[in-house]
N, C-alpha and C positions, 0 to 999 in steps of 0.2 A: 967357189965350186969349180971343179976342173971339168973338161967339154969330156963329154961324153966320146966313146969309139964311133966313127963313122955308121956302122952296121947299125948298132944300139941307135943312134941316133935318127937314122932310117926308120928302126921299129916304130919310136916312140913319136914321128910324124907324121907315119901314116896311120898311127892309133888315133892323137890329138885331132885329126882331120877327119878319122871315121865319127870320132865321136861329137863335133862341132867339125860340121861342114863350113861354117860362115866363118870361121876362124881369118884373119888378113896376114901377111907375110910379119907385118911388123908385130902382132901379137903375137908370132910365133917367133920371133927372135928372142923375144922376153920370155917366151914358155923354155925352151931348147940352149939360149943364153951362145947364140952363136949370130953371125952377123947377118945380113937382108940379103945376102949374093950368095953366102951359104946357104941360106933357106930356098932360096931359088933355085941353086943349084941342083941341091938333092929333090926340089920336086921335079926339075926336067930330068933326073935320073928314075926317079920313081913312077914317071908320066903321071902326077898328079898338076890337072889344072890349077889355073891361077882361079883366084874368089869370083872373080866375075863369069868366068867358064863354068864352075863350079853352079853358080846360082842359076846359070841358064840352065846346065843339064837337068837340077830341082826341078827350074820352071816348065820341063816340056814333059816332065814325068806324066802319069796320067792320074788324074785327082778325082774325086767326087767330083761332082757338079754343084755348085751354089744353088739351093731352091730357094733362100727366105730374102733375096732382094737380089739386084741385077749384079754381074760382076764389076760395073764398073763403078759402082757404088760402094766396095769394099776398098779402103785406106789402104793405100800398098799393094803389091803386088803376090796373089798366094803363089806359096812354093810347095805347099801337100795339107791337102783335107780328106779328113776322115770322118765323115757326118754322125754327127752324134757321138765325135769320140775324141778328135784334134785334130791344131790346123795349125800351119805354120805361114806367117806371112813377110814381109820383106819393104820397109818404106826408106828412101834413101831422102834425108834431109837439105834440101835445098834452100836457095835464095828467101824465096816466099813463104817459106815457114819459118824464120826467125827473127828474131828480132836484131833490127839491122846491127846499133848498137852494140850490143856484145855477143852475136852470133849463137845465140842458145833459141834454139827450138821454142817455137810456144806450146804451154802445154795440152793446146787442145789438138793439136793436130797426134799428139803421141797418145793423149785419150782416144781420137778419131779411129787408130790404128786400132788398138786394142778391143773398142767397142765394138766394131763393123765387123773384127774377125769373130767375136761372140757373138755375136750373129749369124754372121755365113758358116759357121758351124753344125748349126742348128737346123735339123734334117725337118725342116715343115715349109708351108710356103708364104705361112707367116710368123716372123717372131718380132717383139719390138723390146728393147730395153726398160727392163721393170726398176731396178735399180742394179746401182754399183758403188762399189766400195773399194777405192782406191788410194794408191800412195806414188807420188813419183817419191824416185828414189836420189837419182843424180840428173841433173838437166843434160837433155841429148842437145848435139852441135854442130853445125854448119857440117855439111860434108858424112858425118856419119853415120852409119845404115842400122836401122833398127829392127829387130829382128825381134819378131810377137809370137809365141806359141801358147796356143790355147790349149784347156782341157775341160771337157764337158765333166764336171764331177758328179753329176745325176741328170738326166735326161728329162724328166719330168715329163715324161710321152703320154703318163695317163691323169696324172692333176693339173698338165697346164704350165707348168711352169719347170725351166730347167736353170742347172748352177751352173756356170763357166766361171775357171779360174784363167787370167792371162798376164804372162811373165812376159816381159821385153827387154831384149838385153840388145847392148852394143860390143859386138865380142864378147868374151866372158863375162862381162859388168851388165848386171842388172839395172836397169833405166826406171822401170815402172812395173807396178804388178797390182793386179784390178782383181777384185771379187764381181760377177756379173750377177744377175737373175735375171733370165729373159722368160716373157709370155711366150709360147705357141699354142698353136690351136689344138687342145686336148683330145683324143680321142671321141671321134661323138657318144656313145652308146656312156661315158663315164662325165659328161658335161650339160650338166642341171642347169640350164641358163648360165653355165660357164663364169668359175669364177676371173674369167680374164677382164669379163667389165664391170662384175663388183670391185674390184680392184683399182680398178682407174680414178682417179677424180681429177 
């Protein structure tokens, strides 16, 4: 495949970068097929930050506020929630989360991520995990940043009960993706002894 024209090539990285903010230099050398000083280069021409710029500018955005447990109890770092609608969060795998051996992630701490932000999603001031239904897809790895977006696919604000679906990729590769069902606390005036503790056992 022959390198695209300079210009063109400009377009097509500040497209890839609007649309995947979390994108890293080196997945962009393999998307654009030009080298990691090229890729740099043209973003000091374009003034587009580096990933980690990038992620802080996410991180000071102004978000909802977490009701349904404290912020520091949510896996990762959020980078935009929209209560009752999505959220996007940010956990960077380290030391203490893999198995020293072969340097792959455990998989509960990548559950951890995905489940907390099904939660902190969820516009009440209590929600707890009813069940889930999940798949890892490719084992996340020492050093790589996971990146979880949720989507409330029904709210359940009047029976008690809502769907989050949550997709976690590492750059463009999907890592894991969870079906949730979270309890919150129903609406009073529509909760007849509420089914959220018939439901428990």
């Amino acid at each position: 495949m022959e390198r695209l024209p300079k210009r063109q090539r400009h377009q097509q990285l500040s497209r890839l970068i609007e649309e995947n903010p979390f994108l890293t230099d080196r997945e962009l050398t393999r998307l654009l097929k030009v080298s990691i000083q090229t890729i740099r280069l043209d973003r000091l021409e374009l003034s587009i930050p580096e990933l980690r710029e990038r992620l802080k500018l996410m991180a000071e955005r102004s978000y909802d506020p977490v009701r349904s447990l404290p912020l520091h109890e949510v896996i990762g770092d959020i980078l935009d929630l929209q209560l009752d609608k999505s959220g996007i969060s940010l956990f960077e795998i380290r030391e203490e989360h893999v198995f020293s051996r072969s340097g792959i992630a455990r998989g509960h701490h990548v559950f951890a991520q995905a489940n907390s932000l099904a939660v902190a999603v969820i516009n009440d001031e209590i929600a707890l995990t009813a069940s889930a239904d999940i798949r890892f897809i490719r084992p996340a790895r020492l050093g790589e940043k996971c990146i979880a977006k949720a989507y409330v696919r029904s709210s359940g604000a009047q029976k008690g009960k809502a769907k989050v679906e949550v997709f976690t990729y590492v750059g463009d590769e999907m890592v894991f993706q969870g079906n949730f069902v979270i309890y919150r606390s129903a609406g009073e005036p529509d909760r007849e002894g509420g089914d959220v503790h018939e439901d428990r056992h």
